[in-house]
Each structure stands twice: as structure tokens, then as C-alpha cells.
C-alpha positions as CSV (number, residue, x, y, z in Angstrom):
1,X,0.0,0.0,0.0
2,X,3.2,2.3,1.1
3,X,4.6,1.4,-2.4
4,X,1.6,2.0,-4.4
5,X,1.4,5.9,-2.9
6,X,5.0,6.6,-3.1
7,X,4.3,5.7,-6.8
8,X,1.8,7.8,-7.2
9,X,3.7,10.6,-5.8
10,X,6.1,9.9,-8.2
11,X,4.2,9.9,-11.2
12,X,2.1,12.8,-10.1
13,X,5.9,14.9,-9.5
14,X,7.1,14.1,-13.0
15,X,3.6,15.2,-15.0
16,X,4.1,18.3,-12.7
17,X,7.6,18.7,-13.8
18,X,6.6,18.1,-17.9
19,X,3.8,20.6,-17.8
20,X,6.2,23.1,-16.3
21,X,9.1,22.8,-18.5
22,X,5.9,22.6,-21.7
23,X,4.2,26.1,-19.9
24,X,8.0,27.5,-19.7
25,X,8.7,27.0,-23.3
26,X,5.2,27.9,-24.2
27,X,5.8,31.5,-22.3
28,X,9.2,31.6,-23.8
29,X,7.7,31.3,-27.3
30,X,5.3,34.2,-26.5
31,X,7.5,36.6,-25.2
32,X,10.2,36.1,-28.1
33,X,7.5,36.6,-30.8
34,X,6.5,39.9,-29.0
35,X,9.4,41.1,-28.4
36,X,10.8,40.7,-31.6
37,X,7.8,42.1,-33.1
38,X,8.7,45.2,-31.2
39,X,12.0,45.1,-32.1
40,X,10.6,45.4,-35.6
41,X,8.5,48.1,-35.5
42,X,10.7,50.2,-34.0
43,X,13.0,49.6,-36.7
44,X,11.0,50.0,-39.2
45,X,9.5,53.5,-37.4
46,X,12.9,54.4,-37.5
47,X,13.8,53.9,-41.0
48,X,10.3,55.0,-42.3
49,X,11.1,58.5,-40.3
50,X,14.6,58.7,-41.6
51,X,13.8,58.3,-45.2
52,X,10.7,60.9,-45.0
53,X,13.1,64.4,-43.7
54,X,15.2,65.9,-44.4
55,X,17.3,67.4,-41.5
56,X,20.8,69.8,-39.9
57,X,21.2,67.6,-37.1
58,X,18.2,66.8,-34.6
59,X,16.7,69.3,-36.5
60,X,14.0,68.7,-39.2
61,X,13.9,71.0,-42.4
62,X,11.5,69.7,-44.2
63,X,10.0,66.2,-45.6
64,X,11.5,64.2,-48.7
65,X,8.8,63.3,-51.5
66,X,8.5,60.1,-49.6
67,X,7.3,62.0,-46.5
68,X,4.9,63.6,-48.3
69,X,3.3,61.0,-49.6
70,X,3.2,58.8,-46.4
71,X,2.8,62.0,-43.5
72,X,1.1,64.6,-46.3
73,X,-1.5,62.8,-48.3
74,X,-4.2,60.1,-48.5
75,X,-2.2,57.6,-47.8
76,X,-1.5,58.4,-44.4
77,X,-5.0,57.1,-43.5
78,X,-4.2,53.6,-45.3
79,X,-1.3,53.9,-42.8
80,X,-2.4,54.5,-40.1
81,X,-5.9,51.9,-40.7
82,X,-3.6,48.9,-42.4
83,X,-2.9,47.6,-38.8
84,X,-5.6,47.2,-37.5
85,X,-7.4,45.2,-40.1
86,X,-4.9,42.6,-40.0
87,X,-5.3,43.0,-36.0
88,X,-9.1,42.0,-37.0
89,X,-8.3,39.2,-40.0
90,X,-5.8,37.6,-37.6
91,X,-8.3,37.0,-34.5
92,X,-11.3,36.2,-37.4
93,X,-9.2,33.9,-39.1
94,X,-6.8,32.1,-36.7
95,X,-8.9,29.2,-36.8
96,X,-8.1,28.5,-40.6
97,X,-4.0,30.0,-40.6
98,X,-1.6,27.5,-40.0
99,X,0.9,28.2,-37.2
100,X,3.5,29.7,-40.2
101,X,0.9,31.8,-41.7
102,X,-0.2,33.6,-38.3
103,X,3.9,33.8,-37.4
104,X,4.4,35.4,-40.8
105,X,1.1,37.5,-40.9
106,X,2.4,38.8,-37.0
107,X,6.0,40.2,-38.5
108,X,3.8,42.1,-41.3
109,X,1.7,43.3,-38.5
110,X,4.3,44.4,-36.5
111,X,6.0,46.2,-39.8
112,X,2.7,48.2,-41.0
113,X,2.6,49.4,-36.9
114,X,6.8,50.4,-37.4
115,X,5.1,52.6,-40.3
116,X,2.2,53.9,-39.0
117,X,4.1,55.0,-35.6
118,X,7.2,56.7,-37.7
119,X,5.5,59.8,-37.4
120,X,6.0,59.7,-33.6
121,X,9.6,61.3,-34.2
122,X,8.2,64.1,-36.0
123,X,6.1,65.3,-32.8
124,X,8.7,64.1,-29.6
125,X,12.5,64.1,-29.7
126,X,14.5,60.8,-30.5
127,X,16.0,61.3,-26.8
128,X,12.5,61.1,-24.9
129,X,10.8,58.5,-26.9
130,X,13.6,56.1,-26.0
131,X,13.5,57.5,-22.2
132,X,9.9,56.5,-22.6
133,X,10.4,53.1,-24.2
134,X,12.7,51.9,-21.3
135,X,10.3,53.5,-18.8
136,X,7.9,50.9,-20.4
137,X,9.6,48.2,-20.7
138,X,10.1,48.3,-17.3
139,X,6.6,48.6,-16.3
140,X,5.5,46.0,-18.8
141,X,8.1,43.7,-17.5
142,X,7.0,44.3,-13.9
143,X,3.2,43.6,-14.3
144,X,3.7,40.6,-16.6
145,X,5.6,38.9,-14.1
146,X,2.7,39.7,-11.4
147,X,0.2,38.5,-13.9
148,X,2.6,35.3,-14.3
149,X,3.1,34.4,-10.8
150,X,0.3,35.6,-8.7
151,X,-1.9,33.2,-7.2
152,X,-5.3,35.7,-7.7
153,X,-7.6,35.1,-10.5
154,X,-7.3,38.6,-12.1
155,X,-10.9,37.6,-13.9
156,X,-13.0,40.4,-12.4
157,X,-10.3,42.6,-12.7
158,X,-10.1,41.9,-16.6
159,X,-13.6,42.4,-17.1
160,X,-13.3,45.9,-15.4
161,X,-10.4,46.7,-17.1
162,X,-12.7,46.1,-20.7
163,X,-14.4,48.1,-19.7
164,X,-12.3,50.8,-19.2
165,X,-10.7,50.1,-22.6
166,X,-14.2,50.9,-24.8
167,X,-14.6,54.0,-22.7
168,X,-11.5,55.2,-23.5
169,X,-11.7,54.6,-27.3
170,X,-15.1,56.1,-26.9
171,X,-13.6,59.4,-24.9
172,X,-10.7,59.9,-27.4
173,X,-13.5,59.3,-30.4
174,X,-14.9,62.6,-28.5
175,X,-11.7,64.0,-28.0
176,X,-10.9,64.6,-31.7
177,X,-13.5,67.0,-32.2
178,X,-13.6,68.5,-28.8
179,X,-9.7,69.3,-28.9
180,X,-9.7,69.3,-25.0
181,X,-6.2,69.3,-23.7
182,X,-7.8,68.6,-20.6
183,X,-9.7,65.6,-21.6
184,X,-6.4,64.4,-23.4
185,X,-4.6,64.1,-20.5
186,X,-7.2,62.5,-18.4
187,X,-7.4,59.6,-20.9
188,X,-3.9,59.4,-21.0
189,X,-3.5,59.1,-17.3
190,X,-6.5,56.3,-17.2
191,X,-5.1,55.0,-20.2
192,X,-1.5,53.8,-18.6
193,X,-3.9,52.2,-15.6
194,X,-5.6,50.4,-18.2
195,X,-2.9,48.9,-20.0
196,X,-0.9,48.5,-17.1
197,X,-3.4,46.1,-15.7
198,X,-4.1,44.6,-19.1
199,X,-0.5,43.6,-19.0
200,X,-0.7,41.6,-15.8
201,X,-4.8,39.9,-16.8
202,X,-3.3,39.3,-20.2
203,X,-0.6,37.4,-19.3
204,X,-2.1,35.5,-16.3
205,X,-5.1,34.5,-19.3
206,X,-2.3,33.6,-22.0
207,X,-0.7,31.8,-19.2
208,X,-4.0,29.8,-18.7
209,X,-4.3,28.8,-22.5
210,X,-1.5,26.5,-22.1
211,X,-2.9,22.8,-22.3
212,X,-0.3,19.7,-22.1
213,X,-2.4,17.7,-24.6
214,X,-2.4,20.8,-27.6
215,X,-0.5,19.5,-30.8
216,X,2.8,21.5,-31.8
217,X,0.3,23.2,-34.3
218,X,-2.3,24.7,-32.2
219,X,1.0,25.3,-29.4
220,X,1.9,27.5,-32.1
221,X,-1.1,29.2,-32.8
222,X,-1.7,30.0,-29.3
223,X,1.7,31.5,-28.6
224,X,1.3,33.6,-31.6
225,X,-2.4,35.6,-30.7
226,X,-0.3,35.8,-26.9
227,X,2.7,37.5,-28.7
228,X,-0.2,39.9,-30.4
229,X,-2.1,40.7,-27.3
230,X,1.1,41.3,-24.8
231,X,2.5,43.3,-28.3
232,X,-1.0,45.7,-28.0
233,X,-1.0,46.1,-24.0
234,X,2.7,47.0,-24.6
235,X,2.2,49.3,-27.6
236,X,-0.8,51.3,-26.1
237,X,1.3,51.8,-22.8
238,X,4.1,53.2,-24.5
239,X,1.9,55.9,-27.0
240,X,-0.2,57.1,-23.7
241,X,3.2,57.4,-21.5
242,X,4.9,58.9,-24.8
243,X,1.4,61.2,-24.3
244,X,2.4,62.0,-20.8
245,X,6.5,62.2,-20.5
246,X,7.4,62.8,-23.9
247,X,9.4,65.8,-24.8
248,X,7.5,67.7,-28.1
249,X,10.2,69.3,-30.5
């Protein structure tokens, strides 16, 4: 009887032990996908802002043809809307993609977002958006570790924080033809509380997706649509801190 229950202990130690080191690499897989799909937007913010001025220094003179046409005309809006459709074809369509088609359809993502935040350096110096990036990568690290490790069901709190979301999008809907300075920096201010606890409910709900039993294929899938949503919760903290601490040329 001794023997059978030391057995059991046994077994039940070593399925403990595989779903770990499966949920670690799982995690791992999530947080390299968003990361580097950070990594390549600001790159490609970068380059996009580069080859649109023309500049003495930190100074800008003026824009090259190509910032006209991307900063100046119609095709700003295309721009500026491109990422969000394929925000809305990838969680429509995730079902049908295989694993390689949502990875590949992510790095385009996070490219059309590089272009449609270039024109960030035009408004705030090069010095304080990376002062703000670093302030947010902080913060993001921080609360995605609390959402990893903490024992609470953040359920409630996720719910609430929706909430908060669609009233912001609403209030900055208002916002654009109010032009209340006022009203811009209250949403910013709610906005970081938003995403900061989106961070943590995100990651303790991506955390929660990981099943032992899901196929390489479906692993995959999964740790993709994570990637995205920690890549949106870290995105929209850095634009309404950027709102808050960054320095306007």
C-alpha cells in the first residue's frame, strides 16, 4: 500500500515537472514573438522617419517626396488603418491559418505598426521617446511577471479593465473633435492604468491557454495571438506614457 502511494507521488511529481518545463517554453515562445515584433517596428519606425526628412542635425527641415506621400496625403490614413485590419483578420481567421501563416502574418503586422508609428519622431525628440520606451519596458516587465506568478484570479479585474478600454476609445473618439487638452490628458493618465493592468490579466489568461495535450500546431497558434495581445498592452502603454513624458520638439 506504502509502495503504491510513493508511486503515485512519483508519477504525479514528473507530469508536474513536464507541464512546467511545456508552460516555460510555451511562455518563452510568447515573449520572443512579442518582443521581436517590437523590435521590428521600432525599426522599421525608425527607417520610415529617416527616409521621410530631411534634417541639420536633430533638426527637421522639411520632408522628402516620400514623406509627403506617407505624413502629407491620402495615404496616411491607409497607414495609419492597415494595422488594425490585419489586427481584426488575424483574430477572425486564426482558426483557418496555420501556425506559419499567423507567425508570418504577426512580422507584417508588427511592420505596418513600425510605419504607421514613424511619425511619432516628427512630434517628440529621438531622446525622450527612448526615455519613454525603457520606462515601459520596465513597467511591462514588472506587471507581466505579477500576472505570471500571482496566485489571484485577475478575472474580475479583466472584465473591469474592458471596460475601461471601450470607454477610452469612446472618450478619445470625442476627443478629436472637442480638442480638450484637458480631456487628453485624463485619458492618457487612465489609459496607462488600463494597460498596465491589461498587462498583468493578459498574461495570467495567455498563461491559462496552455494545455499539455495541444499539438505543436495549435502550441503554435496559441503563442502567436499571446505574442499579439502582450504586443497591444505594450504598444498602447508606451503611446499614452509617450502622451504624458514625452518631450515635443
Amino acid at each position: 500500500m506504502e509502495f503504491n502511494k510513493q508511486s503515485s507521488s512519483v508519477r504525479s511529481t514528473a507530469s508536474e515537472a513536464i507541464i512546467d518545463q511545456g508552460l516555460r517554453a510555451y511562455m518563452l515562445k510568447v515573449y520572443n514573438y512579442m518582443a521581436s515584433g517590437v523590435l521590428l517596428t521600432g525599426f522599421i519606425a525608425l527607417a520610415f522617419f529617416k527616409m521621410a526628412v530631411v534634417s541639420d542635425g536633430s533638426q527637421i527641415i522639411g520632408l522628402t517626396n516620400f514623406g509627403n506621400t506617407i505624413y502629407a496625403s491620402g495615404l496616411k490614413w491607409v497607414i495609419m488603418l492597415a494595422p488594425l485590419a490585419v489586427v481584426f483578420y488575424m483574430s477572425f481567421g486564426i482558426a483557418k491559418m496555420s501556425a506559419a501563416k499567423a507567425q508570418t502574418t504577426f512580422w507584417v503586422f508588427a511592420a505596418l505598426m513600425g510605419a504607421s508609428l514613424s511619425s511619432i519622431f516628427l512630434i517628440y525628440t529621438g531622446a525622450s521617446i527612448t526615455r519613454v520606451f525603457f520606462i515601459t519596458a520596465g513597467t511591462f516587465g514588472a506587471m507581466s511577471i505579477y500576472g505570471y506568478t500571482t496566485k489571484k484570479d485577475l478575472t474580475k479585474l479583466g472584465s473591469f479593465l474592458m471596460m475601461g478600454l471601450f470607454g477610452i476609445i469612446i472618450a478619445s473618439i470625442v476627443n478629436i473633435f472637442m480638442k480638450s487638452s484637458m480631456m487628453y490628458f485624463v485619458i492618457s493618465i487612465i489609459g496607462v492604468l488600463v494597460f498596465v493592468g491589461l498587462t498583468a490579466y493578459d498574461t495570467q489568461k495567455i498563461k491559462n491557454m496552455y494545455l499539455v495535450s495541444d499539438s505543436g500546431e495549435l502550441m503554435g497558434k496559441k503563442a502567436v495571438m499571446g505574442a499579439l495581445t502582450l504586443y497591444l498592452d505594450f504598444i498602447n502603454l508606451f503611446i499614452m506614457l509617450l502622451r504624458l513624458f514625452g518631450q515635443r520638439r
